[in-house]
C-alpha positions in Angstrom: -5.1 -3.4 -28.3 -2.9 -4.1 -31.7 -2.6 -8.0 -30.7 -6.7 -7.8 -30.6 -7.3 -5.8 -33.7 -4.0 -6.0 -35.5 -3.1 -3.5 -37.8 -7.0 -1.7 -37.4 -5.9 -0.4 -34.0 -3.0 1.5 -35.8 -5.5 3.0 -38.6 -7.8 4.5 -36.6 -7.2 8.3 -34.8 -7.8 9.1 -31.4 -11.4 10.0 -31.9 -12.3 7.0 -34.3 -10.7 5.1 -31.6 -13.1 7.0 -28.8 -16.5 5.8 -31.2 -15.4 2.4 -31.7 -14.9 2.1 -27.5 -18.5 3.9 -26.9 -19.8 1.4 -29.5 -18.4 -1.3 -27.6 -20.0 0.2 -24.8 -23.2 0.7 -25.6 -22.9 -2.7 -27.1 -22.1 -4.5 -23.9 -24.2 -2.1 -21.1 -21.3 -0.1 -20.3 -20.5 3.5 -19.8 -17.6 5.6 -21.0 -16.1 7.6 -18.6 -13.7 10.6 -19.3 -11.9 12.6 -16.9 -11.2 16.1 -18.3 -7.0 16.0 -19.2 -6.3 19.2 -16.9 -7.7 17.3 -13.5 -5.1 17.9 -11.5 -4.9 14.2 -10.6 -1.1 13.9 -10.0 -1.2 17.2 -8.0 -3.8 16.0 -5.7 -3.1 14.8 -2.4 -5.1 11.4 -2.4 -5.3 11.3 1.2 -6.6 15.0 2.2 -7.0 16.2 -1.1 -4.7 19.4 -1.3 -3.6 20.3 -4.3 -0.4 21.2 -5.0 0.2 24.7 -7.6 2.9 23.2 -9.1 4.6 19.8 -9.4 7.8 19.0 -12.0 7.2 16.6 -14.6 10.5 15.1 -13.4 9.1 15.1 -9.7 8.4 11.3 -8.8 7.9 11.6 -5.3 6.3 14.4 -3.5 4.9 15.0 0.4 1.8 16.6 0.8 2.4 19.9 3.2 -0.7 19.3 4.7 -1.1 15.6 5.7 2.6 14.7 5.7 1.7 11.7 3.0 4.3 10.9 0.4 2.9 9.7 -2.8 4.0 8.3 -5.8 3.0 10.5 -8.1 1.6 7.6 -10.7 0.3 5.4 -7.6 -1.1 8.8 -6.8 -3.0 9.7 -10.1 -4.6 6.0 -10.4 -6.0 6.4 -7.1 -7.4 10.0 -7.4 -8.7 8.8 -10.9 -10.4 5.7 -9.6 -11.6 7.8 -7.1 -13.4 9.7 -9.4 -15.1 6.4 -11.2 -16.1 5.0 -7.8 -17.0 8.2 -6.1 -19.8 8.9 -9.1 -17.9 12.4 -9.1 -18.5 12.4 -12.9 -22.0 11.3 -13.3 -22.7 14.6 -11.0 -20.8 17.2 -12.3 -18.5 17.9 -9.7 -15.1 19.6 -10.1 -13.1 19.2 -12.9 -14.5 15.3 -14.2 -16.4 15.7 -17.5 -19.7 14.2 -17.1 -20.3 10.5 -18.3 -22.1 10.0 -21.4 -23.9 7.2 -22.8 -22.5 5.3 -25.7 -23.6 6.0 -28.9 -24.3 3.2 -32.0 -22.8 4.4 -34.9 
C-alpha cells in the first residue's frame, strides 16, 4: 500500500484507511466485506467445521478431534475466511460474519 500512496498510507488511521477502501469501492462496483475479528477462523476445522475452545497463539499445527485433519493454522484461517466471501455467509447474516455493506462516497 505505501509504494502506491507513499507517505498518505502512513497518515491515515485505521478507520480513514476503512473510508478511503469503501470509496474505492463504491467507485469501482465493489463491495467491502468484513468478517467480525472474534470469528473463530483459526479454531475452525475447515474440513468438518468443529471448533476448537481453545487453541495457543504459539500452536502452528493442530488436528481436528473430529475429522482427524491437520491444519495449518494460517492455511486454515484463509480458507475458513474465503469461505465465508464465497459462501455469501456475510451477505445473510449467518454466524459470526458481519454483514456486507455498500460503499459509501464521501
Amino acid at each position: 500500500m505505501q509504494r502506491l500512496w507513499g507517505r498518505k498510507i502512513s497518515d491515515l488511521a485505521c478507520g480513514e484507511f476503512l473510508q478511503v477502501l469503501e470509496w474505492v469501492a463504491k467507485k469501482k462496483n465493489k463491495q467491502v466485506i468484513f468478517i467480525d475479528q472474534w470469528y473463530p477462523s483459526s479454531k475452525t476445522c475447515n474440513h468438518c467445521g468443529h471448533v476448537l475452545q481453545k487453541l495457543d497463539v504459539n500452536t502452528r499445527e493442530w488436528r481436528c478431534p473430529s475429522c482427524q485433519n491437520v491444519n495449518d493454522r494460517d492455511e486454515n484461517t484463509a480458507k475458513n475466511n474465503l469461505l465465508v466471501f464465497l459462501g455469501g455467509a456475510s451477505t445473510v447474516k449467518l454466524g459470526d460474519v458481519r454483514q456486507a455493506r455498500p460503499a459509501i462516497a464521501v
